[in-house]
MOPAC internal coordinates of N, CA, C and O (Angstrom, degrees):
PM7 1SCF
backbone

  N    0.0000 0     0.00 0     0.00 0    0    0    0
  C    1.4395 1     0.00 0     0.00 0    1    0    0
  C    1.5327 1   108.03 1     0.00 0    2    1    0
  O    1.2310 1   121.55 1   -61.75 1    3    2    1
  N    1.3607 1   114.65 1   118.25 1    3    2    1
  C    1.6559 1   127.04 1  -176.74 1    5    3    2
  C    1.7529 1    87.10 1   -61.06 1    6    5    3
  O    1.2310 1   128.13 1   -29.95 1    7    6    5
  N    1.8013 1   101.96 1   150.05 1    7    6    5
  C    1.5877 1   111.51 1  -173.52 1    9    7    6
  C    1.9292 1    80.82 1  -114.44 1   10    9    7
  O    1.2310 1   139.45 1   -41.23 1   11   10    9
  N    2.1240 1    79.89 1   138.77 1   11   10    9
  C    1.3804 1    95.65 1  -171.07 1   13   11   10
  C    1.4173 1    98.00 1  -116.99 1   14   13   11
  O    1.2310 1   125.69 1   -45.40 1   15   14   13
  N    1.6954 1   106.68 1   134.60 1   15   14   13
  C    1.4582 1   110.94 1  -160.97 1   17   15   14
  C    1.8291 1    90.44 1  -104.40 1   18   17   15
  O    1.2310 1   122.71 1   -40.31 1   19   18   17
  N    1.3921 1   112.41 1   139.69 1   19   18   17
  C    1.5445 1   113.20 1  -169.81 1   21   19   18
  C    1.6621 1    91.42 1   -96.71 1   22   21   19
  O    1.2310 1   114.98 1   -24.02 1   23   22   21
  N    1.0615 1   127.12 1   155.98 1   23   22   21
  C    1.6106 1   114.37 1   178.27 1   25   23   22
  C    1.7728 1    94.94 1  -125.65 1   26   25   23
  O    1.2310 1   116.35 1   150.57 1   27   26   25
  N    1.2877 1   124.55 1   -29.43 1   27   26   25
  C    1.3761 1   113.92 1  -174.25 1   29   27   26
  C    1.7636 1   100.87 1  -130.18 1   30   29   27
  O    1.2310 1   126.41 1   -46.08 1   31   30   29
  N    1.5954 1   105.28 1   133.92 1   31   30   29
  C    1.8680 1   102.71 1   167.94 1   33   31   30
  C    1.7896 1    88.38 1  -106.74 1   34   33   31
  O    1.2310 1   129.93 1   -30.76 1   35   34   33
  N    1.2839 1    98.46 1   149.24 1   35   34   33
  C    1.7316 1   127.66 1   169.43 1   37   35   34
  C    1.6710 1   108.40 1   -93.61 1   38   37   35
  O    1.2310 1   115.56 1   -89.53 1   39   38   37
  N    1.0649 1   126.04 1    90.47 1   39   38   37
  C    1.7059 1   115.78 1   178.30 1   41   39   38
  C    1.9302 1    87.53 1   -82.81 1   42   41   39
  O    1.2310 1   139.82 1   -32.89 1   43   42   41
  N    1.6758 1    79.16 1   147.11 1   43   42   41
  C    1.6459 1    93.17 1   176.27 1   45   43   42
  C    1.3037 1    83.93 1  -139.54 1   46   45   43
  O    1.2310 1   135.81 1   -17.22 1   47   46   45
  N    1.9026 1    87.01 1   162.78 1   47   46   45
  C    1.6557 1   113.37 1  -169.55 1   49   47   46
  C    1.6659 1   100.21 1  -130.28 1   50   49   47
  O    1.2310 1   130.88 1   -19.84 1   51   50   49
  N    1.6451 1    96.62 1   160.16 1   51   50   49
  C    1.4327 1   110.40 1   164.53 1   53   51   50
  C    1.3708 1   118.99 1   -97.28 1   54   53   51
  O    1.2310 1   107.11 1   -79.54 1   55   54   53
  N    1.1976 1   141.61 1   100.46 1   55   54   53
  C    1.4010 1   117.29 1  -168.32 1   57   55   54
  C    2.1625 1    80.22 1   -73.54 1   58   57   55
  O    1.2310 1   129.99 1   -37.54 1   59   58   57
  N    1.9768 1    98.34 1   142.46 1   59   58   57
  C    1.7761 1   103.98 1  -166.61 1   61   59   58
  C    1.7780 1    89.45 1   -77.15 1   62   61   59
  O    1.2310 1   111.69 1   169.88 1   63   62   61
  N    1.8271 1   133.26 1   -10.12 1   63   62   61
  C    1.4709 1   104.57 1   175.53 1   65   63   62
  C    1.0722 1   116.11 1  -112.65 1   66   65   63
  O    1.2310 1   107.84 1   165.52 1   67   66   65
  N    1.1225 1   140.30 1   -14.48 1   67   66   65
  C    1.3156 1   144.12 1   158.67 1   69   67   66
  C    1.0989 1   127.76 1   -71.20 1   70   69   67
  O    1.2310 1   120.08 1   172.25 1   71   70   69
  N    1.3466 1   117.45 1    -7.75 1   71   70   69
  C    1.9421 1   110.97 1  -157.07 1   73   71   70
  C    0.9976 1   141.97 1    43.92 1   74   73   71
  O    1.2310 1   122.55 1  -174.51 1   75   74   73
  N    1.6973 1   112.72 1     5.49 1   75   74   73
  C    1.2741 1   109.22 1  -175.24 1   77   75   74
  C    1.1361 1   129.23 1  -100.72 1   78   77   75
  O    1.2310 1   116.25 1   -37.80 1   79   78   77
  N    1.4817 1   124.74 1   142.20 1   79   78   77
  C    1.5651 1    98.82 1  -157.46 1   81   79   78
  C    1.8713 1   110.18 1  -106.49 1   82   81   79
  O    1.2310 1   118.62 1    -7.77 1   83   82   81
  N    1.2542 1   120.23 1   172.23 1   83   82   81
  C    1.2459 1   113.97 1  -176.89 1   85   83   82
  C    1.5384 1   121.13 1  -166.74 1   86   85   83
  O    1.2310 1   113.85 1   -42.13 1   87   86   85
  N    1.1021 1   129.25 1   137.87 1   87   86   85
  C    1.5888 1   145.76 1  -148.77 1   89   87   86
  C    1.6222 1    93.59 1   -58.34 1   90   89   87
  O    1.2310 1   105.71 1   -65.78 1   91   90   89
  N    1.0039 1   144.10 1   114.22 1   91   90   89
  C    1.7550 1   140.31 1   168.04 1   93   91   90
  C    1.3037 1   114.53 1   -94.12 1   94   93   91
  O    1.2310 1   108.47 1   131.54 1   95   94   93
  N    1.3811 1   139.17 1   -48.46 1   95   94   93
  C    1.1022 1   132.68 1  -164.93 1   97   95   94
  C    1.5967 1    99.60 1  -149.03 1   98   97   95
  O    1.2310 1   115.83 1    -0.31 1   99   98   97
  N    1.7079 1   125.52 1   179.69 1   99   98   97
  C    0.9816 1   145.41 1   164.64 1  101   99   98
  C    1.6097 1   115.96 1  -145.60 1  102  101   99
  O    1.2310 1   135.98 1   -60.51 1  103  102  101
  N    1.2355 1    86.68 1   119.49 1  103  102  101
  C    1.8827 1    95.82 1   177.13 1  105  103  102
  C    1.4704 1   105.17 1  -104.50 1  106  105  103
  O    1.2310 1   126.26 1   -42.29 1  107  106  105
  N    1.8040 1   105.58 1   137.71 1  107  106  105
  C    1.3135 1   107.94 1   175.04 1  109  107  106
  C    1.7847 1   103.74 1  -145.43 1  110  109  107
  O    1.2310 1   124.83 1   -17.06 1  111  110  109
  N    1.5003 1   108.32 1   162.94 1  111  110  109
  C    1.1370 1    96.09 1  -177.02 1  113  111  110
  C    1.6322 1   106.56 1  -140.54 1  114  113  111
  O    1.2310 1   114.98 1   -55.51 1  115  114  113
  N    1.1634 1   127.13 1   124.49 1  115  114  113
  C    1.4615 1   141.66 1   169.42 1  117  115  114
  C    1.5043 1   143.20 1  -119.85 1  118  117  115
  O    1.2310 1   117.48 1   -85.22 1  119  118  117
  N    1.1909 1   122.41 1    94.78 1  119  118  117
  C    1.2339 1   140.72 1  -158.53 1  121  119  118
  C    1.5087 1   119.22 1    64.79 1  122  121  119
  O    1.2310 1   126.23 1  -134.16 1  123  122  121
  N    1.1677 1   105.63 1    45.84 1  123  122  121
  C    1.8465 1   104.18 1   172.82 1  125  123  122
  C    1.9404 1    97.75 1   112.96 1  126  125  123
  O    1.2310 1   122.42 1   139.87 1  127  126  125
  N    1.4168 1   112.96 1   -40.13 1  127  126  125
  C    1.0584 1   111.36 1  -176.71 1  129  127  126
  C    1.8247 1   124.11 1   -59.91 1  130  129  127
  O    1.2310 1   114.92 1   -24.61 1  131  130  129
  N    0.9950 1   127.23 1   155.39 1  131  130  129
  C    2.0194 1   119.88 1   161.77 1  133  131  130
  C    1.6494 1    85.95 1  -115.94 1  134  133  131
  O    1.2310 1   131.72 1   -28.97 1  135  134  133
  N    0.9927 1    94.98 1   151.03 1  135  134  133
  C    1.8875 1   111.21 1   172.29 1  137  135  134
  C    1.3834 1    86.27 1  -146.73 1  138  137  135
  O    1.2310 1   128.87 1   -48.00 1  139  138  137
  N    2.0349 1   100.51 1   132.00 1  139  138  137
  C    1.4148 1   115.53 1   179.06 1  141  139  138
  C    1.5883 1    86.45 1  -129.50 1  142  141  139
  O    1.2310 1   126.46 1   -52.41 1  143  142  141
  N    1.5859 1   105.19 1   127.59 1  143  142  141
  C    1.9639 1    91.78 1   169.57 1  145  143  142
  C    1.7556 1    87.77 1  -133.50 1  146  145  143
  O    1.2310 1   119.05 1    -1.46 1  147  146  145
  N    1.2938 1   119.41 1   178.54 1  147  146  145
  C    1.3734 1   115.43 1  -172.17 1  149  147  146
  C    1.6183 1    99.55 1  -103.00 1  150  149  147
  O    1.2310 1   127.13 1     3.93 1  151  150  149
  N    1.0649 1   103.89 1  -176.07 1  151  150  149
  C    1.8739 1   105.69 1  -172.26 1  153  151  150
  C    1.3998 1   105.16 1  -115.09 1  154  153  151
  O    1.2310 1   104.03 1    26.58 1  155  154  153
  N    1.3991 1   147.04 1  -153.42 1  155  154  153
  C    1.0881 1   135.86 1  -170.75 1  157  155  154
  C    1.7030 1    98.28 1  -121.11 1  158  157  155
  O    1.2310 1   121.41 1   169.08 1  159  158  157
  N    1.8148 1   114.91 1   -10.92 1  159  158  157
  C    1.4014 1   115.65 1   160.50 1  161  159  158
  C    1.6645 1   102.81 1   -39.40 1  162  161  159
  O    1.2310 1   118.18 1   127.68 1  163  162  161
  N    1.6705 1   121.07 1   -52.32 1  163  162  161
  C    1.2667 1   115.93 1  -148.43 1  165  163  162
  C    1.8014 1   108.36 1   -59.05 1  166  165  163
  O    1.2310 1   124.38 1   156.78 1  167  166  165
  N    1.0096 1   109.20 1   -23.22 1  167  166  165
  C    1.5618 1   118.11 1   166.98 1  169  167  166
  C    1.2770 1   126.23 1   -78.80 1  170  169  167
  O    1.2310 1   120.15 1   178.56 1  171  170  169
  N    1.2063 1   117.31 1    -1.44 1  171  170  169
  C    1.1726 1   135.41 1  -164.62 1  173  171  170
  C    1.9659 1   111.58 1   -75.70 1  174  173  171
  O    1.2310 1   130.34 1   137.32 1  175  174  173
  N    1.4232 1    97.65 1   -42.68 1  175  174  173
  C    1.2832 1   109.76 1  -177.02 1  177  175  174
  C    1.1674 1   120.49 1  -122.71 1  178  177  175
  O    1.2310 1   117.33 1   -73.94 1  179  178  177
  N    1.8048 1   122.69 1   106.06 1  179  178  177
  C    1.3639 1   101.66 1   170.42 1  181  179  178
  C    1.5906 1   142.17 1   -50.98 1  182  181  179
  O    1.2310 1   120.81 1   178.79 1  183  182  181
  N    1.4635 1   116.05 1    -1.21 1  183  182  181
  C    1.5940 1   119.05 1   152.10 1  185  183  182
  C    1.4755 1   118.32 1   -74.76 1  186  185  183
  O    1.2310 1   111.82 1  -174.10 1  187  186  185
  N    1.1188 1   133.02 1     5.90 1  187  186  185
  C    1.5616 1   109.82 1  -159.45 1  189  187  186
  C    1.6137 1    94.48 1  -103.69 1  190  189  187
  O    1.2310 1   120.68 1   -34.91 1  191  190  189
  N    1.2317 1   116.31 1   145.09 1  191  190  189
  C    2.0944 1   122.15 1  -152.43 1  193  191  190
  C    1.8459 1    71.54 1  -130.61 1  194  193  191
  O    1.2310 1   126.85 1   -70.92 1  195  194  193
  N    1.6012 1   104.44 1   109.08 1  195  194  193
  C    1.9154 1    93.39 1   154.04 1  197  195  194
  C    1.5502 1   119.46 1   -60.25 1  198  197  195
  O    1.2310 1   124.70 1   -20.34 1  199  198  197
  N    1.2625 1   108.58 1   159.66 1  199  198  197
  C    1.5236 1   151.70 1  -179.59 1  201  199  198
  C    1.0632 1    99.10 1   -57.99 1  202  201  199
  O    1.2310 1   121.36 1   -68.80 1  203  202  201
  N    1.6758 1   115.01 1   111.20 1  203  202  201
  C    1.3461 1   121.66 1   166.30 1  205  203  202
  C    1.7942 1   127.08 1    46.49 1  206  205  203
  O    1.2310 1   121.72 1    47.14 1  207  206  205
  N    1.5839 1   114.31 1  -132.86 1  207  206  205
  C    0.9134 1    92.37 1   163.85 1  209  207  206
  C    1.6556 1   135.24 1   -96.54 1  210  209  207
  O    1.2310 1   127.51 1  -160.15 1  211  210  209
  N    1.5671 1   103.14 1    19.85 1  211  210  209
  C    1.3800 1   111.24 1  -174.75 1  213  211  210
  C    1.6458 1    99.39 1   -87.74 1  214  213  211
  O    1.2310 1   120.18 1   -94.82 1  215  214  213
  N    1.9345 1   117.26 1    85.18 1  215  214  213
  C    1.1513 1   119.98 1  -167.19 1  217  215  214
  C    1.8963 1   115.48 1   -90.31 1  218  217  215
  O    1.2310 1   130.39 1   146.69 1  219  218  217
  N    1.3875 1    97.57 1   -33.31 1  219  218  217
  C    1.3212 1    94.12 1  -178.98 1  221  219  218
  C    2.0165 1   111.36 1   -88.05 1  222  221  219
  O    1.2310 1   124.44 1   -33.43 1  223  222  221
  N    1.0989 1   109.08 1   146.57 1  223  222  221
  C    1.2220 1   132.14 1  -169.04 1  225  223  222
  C    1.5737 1   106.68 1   -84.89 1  226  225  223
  O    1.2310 1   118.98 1   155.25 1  227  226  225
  N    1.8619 1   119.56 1   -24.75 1  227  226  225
  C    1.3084 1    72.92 1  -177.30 1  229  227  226
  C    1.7293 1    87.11 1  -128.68 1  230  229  227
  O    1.2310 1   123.68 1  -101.61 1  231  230  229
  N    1.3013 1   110.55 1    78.39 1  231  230  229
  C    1.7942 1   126.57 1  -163.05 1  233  231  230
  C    1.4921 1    76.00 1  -129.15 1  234  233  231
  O    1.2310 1   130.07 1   -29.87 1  235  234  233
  N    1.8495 1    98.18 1   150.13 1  235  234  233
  C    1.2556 1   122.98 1   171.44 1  237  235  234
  C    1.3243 1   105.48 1  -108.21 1  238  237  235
  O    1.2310 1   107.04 1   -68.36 1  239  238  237
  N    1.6740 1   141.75 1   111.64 1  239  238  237
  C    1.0440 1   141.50 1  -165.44 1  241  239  238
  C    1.9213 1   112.81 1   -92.07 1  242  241  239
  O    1.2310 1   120.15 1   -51.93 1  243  242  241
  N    0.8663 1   117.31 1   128.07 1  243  242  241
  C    1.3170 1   112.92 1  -174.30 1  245  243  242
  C    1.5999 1    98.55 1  -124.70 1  246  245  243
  O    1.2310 1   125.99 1   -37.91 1  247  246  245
  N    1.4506 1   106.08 1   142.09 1  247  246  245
  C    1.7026 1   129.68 1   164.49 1  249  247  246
  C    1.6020 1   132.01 1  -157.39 1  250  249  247
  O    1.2310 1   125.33 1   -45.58 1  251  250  249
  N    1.5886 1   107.37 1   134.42 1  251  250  249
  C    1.3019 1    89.77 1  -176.54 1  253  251  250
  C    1.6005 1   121.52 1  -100.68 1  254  253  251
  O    1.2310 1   126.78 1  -142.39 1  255  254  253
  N    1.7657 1   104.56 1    37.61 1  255  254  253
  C    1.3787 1   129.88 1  -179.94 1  257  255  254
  C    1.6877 1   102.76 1  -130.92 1  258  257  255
  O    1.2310 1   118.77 1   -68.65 1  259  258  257
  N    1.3394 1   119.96 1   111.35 1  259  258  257
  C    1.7093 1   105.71 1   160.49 1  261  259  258
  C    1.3831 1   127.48 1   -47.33 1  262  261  259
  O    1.2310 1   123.88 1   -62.74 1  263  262  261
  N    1.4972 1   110.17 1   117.26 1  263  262  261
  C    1.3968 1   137.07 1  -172.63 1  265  263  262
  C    1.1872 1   121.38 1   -26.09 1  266  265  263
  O    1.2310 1    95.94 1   -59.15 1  267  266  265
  N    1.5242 1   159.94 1   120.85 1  267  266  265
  C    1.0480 1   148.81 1  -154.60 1  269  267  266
  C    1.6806 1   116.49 1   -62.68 1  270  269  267
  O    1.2310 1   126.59 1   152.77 1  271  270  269
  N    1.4149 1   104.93 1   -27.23 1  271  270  269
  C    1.4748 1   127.25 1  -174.15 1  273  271  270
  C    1.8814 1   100.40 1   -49.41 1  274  273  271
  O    1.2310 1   136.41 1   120.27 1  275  274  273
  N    1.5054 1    85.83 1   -59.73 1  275  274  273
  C    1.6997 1    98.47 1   168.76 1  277  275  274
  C    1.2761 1   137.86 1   -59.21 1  278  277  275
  O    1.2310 1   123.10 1   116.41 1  279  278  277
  N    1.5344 1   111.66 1   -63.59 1  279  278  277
  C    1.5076 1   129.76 1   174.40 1  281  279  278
  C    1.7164 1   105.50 1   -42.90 1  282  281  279
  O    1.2310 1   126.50 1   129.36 1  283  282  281
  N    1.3669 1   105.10 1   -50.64 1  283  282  281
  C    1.7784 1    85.24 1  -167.81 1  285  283  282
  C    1.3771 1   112.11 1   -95.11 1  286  285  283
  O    1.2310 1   124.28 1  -139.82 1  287  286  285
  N    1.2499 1   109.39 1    40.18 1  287  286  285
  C    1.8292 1   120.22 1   163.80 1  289  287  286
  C    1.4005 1   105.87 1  -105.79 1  290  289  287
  O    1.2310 1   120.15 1   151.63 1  291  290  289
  N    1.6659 1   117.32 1   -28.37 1  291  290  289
  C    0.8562 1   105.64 1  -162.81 1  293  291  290
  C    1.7216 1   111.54 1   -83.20 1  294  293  291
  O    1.2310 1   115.74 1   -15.04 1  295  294  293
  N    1.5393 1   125.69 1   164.96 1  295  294  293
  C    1.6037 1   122.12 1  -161.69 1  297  295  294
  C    1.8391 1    96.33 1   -87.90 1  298  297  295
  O    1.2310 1   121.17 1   -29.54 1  299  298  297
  N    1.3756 1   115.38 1   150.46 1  299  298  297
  C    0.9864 1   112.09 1   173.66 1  301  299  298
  C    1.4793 1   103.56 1   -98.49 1  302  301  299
  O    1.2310 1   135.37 1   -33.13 1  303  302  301
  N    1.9267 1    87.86 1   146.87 1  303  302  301
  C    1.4618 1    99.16 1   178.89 1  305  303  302
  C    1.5345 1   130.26 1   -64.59 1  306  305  303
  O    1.2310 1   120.17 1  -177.10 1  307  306  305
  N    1.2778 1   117.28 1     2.90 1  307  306  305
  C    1.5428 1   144.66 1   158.87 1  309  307  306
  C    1.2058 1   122.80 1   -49.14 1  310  309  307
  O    1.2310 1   124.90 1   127.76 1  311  310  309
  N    1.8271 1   108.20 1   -52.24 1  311  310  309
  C    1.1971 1    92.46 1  -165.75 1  313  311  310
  C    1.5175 1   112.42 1   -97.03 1  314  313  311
  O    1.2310 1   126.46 1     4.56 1  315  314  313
  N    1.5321 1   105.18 1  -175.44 1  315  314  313
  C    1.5833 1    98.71 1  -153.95 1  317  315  314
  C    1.9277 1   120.32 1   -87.99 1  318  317  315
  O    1.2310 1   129.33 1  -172.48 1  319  318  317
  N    1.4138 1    99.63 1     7.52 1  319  318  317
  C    1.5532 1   113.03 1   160.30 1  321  319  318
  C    1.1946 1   120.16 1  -103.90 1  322  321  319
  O    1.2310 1   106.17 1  -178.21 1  323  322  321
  N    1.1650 1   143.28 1     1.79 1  323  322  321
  C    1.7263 1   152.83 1   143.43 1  325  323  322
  C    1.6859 1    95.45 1     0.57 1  326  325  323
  O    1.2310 1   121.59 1    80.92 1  327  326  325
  N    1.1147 1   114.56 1   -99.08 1  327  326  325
  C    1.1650 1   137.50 1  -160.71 1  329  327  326
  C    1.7287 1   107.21 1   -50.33 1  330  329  327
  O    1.2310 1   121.07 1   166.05 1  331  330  329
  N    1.2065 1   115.56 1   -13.95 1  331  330  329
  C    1.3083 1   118.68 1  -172.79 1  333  331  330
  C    1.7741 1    93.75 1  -108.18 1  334  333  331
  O    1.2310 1   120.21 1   155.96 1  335  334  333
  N    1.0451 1   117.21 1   -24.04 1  335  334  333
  C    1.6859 1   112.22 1  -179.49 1  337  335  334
  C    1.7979 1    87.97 1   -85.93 1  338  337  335
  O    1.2310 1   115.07 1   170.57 1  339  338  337
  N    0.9814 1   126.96 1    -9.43 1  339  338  337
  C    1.4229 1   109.88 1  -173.09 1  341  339  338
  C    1.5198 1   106.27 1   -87.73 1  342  341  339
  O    1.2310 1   123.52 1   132.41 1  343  342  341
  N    1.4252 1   110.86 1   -47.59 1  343  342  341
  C    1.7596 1   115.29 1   164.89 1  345  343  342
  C    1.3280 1   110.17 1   -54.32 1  346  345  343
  O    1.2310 1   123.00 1   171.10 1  347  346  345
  N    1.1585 1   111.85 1    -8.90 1  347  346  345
  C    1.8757 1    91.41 1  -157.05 1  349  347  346
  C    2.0398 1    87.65 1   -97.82 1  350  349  347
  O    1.2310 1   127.73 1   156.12 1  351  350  349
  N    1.1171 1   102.72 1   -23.88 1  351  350  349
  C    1.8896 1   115.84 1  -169.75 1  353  351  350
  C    1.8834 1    93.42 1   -87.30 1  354  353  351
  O    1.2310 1   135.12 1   163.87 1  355  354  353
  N    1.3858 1    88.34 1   -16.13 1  355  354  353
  C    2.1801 1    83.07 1  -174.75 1  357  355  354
  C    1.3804 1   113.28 1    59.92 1  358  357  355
  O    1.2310 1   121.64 1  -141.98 1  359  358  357
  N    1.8264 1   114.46 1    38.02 1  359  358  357
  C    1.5455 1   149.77 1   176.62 1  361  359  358
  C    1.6182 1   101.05 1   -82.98 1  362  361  359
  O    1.2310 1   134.92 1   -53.89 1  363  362  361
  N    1.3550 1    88.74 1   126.11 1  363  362  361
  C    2.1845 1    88.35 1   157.03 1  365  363  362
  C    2.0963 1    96.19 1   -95.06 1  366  365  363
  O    1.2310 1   132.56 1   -16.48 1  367  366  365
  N    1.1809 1    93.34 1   163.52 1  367  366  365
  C    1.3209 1    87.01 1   176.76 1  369  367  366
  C    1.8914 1    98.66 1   -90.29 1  370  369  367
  O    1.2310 1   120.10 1   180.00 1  371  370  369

């Protein structure tokens, strides 16, 4: 199976009274770097409160660590369904 490199994630939001949902940010990562900038969804709704301390909306965030927003969604390789969230995503580890 050819390995497929993703170059951009789309985070989407709920605004909680409207239901409607809408594009907030885009994370990408290039040569070691993550770049998180927000999308023009993030204006979209006067409910939507940015992420931590990434407060301004139209700032280009740079790190050479994935963003906390991200990292602690992701499953640790510890626990004992790892390997089964990886088949289920059709992931190599």
């Amino acid at each position: 199976m050819p390995q497929v490199k993703i170059k951009f994630l789309y985070l989407a939001w709920e605004d909680p009274h409207s239901r409607e949902w809408f594009s907030v940010g885009k994370l990408s990562s290039d040569g070691g770097i993550y770049r998180f900038v927000y999308t023009k969804g993030a204006t979209r709704s006067k409910n939507f409160i940015p992420f931590g301390s990434m407060r301004d909306l139209h700032e280009v965030y740079n790190s050479p660590d994935l963003f906390p927003l991200f990292s602690n969604r992701l499953i640790s390789k510890k626990r004992q369904e790892y390997q089964d969230f990886l088949r289920w995503l059709d992931l190599r580890e």
